[in-house]
N, C-alpha and C positions, 0 to 999 in steps of 0.2 A: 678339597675340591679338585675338580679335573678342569683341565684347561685343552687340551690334546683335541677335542670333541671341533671346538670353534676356531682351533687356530691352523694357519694356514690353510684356507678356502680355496685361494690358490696362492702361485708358488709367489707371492707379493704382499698379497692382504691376508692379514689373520681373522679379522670379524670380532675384536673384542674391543669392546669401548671403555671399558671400566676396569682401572688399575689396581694391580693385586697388593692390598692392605698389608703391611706387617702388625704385631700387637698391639703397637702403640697407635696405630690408625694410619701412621705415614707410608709412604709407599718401599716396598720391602727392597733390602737391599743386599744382592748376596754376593759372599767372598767365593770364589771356585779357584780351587789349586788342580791345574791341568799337567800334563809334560807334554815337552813343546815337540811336538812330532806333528804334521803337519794335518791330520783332521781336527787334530783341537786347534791347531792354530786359525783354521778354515773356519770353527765355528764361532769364534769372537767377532768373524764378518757375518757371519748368517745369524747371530743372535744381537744384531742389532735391529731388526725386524721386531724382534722378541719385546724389547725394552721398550721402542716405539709405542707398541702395543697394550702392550699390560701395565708398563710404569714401573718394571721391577727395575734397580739398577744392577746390572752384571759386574763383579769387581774381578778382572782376569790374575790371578798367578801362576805364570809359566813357566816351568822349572825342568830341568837337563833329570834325566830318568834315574839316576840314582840320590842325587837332591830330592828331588822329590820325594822319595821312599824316606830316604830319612828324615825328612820336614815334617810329613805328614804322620806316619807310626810315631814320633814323637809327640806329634801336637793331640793326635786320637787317643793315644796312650794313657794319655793325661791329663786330658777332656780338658786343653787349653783353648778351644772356641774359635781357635783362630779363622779354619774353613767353613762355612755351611756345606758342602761340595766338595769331596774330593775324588782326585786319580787314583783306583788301587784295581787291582789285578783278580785274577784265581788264586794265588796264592794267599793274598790276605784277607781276600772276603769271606769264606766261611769260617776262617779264626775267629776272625774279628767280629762278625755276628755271632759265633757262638757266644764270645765273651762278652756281647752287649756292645763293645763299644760301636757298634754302627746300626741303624736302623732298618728294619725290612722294610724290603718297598711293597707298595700297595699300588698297582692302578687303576683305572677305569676298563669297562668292558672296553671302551671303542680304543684300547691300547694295542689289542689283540697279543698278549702274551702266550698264545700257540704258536704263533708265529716266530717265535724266537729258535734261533737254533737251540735242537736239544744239549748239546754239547757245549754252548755258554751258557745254558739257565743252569746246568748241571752242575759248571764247575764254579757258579757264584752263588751257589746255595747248599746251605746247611741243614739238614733233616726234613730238606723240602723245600725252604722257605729261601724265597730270594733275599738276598743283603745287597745286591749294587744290581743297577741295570748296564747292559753291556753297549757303550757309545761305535767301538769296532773288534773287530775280533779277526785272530786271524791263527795261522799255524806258520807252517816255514817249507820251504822249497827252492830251489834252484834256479835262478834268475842269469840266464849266459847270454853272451853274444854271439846270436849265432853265425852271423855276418863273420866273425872271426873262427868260430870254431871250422864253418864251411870252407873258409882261403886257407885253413890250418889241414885240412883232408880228416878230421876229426870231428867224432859225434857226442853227447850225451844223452841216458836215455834215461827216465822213469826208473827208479831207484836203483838206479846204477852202481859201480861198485867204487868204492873207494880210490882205490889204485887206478878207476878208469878216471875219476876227476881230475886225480894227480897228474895223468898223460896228458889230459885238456887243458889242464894249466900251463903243464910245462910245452905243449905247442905254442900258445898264444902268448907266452909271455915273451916282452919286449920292453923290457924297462929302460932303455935308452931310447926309446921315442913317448918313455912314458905311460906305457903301459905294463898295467900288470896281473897277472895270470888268473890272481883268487887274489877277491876282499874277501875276509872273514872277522868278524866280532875278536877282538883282545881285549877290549878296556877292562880292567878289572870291576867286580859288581856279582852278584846273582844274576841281574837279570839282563848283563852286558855280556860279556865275554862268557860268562861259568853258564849262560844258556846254551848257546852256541856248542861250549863242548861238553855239555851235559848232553843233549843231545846224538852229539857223538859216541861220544862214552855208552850210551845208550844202545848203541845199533853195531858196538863193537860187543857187547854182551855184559856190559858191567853194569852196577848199579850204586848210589849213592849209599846204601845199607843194608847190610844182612836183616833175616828172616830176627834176631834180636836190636837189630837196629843201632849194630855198629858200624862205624865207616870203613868202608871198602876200597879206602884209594890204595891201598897197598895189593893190590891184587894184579895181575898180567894184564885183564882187559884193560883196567886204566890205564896200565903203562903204557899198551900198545894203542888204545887211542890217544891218549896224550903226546906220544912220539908223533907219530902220524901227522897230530894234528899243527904243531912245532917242527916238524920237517915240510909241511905242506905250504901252510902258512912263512915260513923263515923264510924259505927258499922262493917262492912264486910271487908272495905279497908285496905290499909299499910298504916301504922303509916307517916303522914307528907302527907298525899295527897294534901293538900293546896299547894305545891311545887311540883309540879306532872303537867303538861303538855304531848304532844303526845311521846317526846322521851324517856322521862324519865320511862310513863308506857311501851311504846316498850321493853326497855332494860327489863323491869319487868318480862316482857310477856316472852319473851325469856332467863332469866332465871328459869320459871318454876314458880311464884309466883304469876300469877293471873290466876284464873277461867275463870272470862269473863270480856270482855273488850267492850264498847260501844265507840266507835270511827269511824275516816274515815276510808274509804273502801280501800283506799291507805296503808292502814297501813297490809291490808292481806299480799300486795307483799313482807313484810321484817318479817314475821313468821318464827321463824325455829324449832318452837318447833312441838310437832306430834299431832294427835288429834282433830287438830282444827275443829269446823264445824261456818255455818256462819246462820244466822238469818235478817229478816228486823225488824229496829228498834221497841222497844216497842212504848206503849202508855198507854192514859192514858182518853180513850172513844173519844180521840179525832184524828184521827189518822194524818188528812193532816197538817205537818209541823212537824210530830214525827221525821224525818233526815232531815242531813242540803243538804246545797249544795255549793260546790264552788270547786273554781280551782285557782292551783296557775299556773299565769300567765305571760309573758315576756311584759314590756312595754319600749317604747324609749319618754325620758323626751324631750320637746319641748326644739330646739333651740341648741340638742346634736350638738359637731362639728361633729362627725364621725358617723351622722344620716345613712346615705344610709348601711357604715360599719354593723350597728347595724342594721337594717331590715334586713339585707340579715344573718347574724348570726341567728335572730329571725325565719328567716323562714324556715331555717335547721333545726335547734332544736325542733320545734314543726311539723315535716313533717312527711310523712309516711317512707322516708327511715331511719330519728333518730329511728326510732322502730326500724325497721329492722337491723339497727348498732349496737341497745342493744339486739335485742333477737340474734345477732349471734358475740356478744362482747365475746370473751372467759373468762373473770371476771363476766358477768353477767348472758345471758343468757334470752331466753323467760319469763321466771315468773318474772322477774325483769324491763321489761318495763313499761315505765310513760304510765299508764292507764285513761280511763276517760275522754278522747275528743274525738277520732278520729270511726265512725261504723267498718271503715276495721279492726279497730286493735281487735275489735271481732269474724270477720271471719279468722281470720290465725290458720293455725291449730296445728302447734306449740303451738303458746299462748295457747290457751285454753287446750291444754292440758298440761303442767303448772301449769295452773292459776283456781285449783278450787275453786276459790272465783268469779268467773266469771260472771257469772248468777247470784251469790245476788249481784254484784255490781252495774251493769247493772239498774236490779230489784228496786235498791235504789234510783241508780242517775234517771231512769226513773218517781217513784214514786215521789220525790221530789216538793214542790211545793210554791214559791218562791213570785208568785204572790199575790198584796195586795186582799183583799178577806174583807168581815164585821167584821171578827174579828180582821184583823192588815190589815192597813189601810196604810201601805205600803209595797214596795219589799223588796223580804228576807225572809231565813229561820232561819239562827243562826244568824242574823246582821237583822239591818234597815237600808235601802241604803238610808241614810242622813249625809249631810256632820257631823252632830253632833254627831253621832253615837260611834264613835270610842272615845268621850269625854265622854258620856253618860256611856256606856258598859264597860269603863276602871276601871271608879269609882265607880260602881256598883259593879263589880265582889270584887272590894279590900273588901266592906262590905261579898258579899258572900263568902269570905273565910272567914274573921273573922268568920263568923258564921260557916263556915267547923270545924275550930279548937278550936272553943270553948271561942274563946274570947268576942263576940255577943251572945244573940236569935238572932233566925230566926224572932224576929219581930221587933227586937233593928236594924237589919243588913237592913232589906227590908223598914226600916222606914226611917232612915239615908239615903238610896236609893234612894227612893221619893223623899227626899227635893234635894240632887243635880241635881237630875235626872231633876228634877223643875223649878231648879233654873238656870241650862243649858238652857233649851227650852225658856225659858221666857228670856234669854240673847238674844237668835239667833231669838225672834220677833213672834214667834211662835203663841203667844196668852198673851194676857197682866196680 
């Protein structure tokens, strides 16, 4: 059944009198494993409206973004029951429906799934069929102070060039009053640091795999974005960036310590500092695949007992009245809605006026370009939608930090790379 229809009538009352049953007759009660990035955190306050309501009880697990990955591919893996509800990306969803382990979602007409950007239904579905619905979505761009690049006599512009970054950092950095020139992504991870210069890597002209789908870190492009990207970062960043993922540079950002910040577009909604203006990502002559693309997403593991429970939770959360509940939450407000899936949610005029990160976000998630092409020879922009991927990209990135902090070269680090990166592919059959 659908619930989406009666709830939220307005941005306080839902309209449902009668509590949603699990099998047993009692009132259903579901585990959801989120990462704790701040619109899931926003909706454990907004889904308290929810349980009011219907009687479900919401069980929150919030978990640090690469925890998570590993909690839950483990717990789906092997249909341990633990989540009704989980956090997973583009990169896992259409595996993992193909493999069965997650279920398709089904909604109600009044869902309006035209409505969804085509570019998240696209990259969370497999031969068609959606596997998670997308809670926010976003791509990645250029978040500066421009307050600071303006007193520095220096600009940025729309996919700018690498080396002009590097100039705008090195104006603005001042790390004896605690500032510093460029946050950027190190933690080690796929979807921590190895995005970031995936991306990179990306717009410098390389790719994570030949036309046979062997690894390419031994190539010039990598070398030359990997330097770059460890000369940029070394030099301009805060001390310990190898330990640096999206929160950690957020908290940065907002207290005053970084110039400019190259991340997801997601990340403008939680700015509080002044100044900020926004850029499409640089490059580096190459420009399709310079921003990523993804969405964190709500999926239900095959086989959940409180299945039906859990789609109809799903299809609230991701609707157009959740908007509406957060842009008229009195804790949050319009600039604070999960952006990045829905076209309506950029004609309200609330939002946008808000939200002037609007238009480059948009700009970014549109530009974005995910599909395999002659130079990566499969789907994805910061990821390779392979199941080996997230084994490949984990141990990769641990060399490119080593090389962040100085314990690698950059050719000691991208070499190391090659051979497990190698030695993975040739496990999973790939090529002998």
């Amino acid at each position: 059944m659908s619930i989406t229809k009666t709830l939220l009538t307005t941005a306080v009352s839902f309209g449902l009198t009668a509590g949603i049953a699990a099998a047993d007759g009692h009132a259903a009660e579901l585990t959801i494993a989120i990462v704790n990035n701040g619109h899931m955190i926003n909706m454990q306050s907004v889904a308290e409206a929810y349980t009011e309501e219907t009687g479900v009880i919401l069980n929150w697990v919030a978990l640090e973004e690469g925890v998570l990955r590993e909690q839950v591919t483990s717990d789906t893996a092997t249909g341990g029951g633990q989540y009704d509800i989980i956090n997973i990306g583009m990169q896992e969803a259409p595996i993992w429906g193909a493999a069965g382990w997650i279920e398709p979602m089904n909604f109600s007409d009044d869902y309006d799934i035209d409505d969804m950007l085509p570019a998240m239904r696209n990259g969370l579905s497999h031969e068609g069929t959606l596997y998670a619905a997308p809670f926010y979505g976003e791509s990645s761009m250029v978040m500066y102070r421009k307050d600071l690049t303006d007193a520095a006599g220096v600009t940025i512009e729309d996919n700018d060039s690498w080396d002009n970054i590097m100039a705008a950092a090195a104006a603005i950095h001042d790390p004896d009053n605690g500032l510093y020139g460029a946050c950027l992504r190190g933690k080690p991870g796929w979807g921590d640091g190895m995005a970031f210069v995936t991306t990179m890597a990306n717009s410098f002209g390389a790719s994570w795999f030949d036309a046979d789908m062997r690894p390419t870190l031994d190539t010039p492009e990598w070398n030359a974005a990997v330097s770059f990207y460890v000369e940029l970062l070394g030099t301009y960043g805060p001390p310990g960036s190898e330990g640096n993922s999206f929160n950690e540079i957020l908290a940065l950002y907002n207290e005053g310590k970084c110039g400019l910040w190259i991340d997801a577009t997601i990340a403008a909604s939680f700015l509080t500092v002044d100044g900020v203006a926004y850029a499409q990502s640089p490059n580096a002559g190459n420009p399709v695949g310079a921003n990523w693309l993804w969405a964190w997403a709500m999926a239900v593991p095959s086989g959940s007992p409180n299945s039906e429970a859990a789609h109809d939770f799903i299809e609230w959360a991701t609707s157009k009245e959740y908007i509406q509940a957060v842009g008229n939450h009195p804790d949050f407000g319009w600039g604070s809605v999960p952006t990045g899936t829905r076209a309506s949610t950029y004609q309200i005029p609330e939002f946008l006026a808000a939200a002037p990160f609007a238009e480059a976000e948009m700009a970014a998630i549109d530009s974005a370009a995910p599909e395999a092409t002659d130079l990566k020879p499969y789907v994805g922009v910061q990821f390779a939608a392979i199941p080996e991927f997230p084994e490949v990209g984990n141990a990769v990135s641990q060399e490119i930090a080593a090389a962040l902090s100085g314990a690698k070269s950059v050719e000691d680090a991208l070499a190391a790379g090659q051979a497990v990166a190698d030695s993975i592919m040739r496990e999973a059959g790939y090529y002998e």
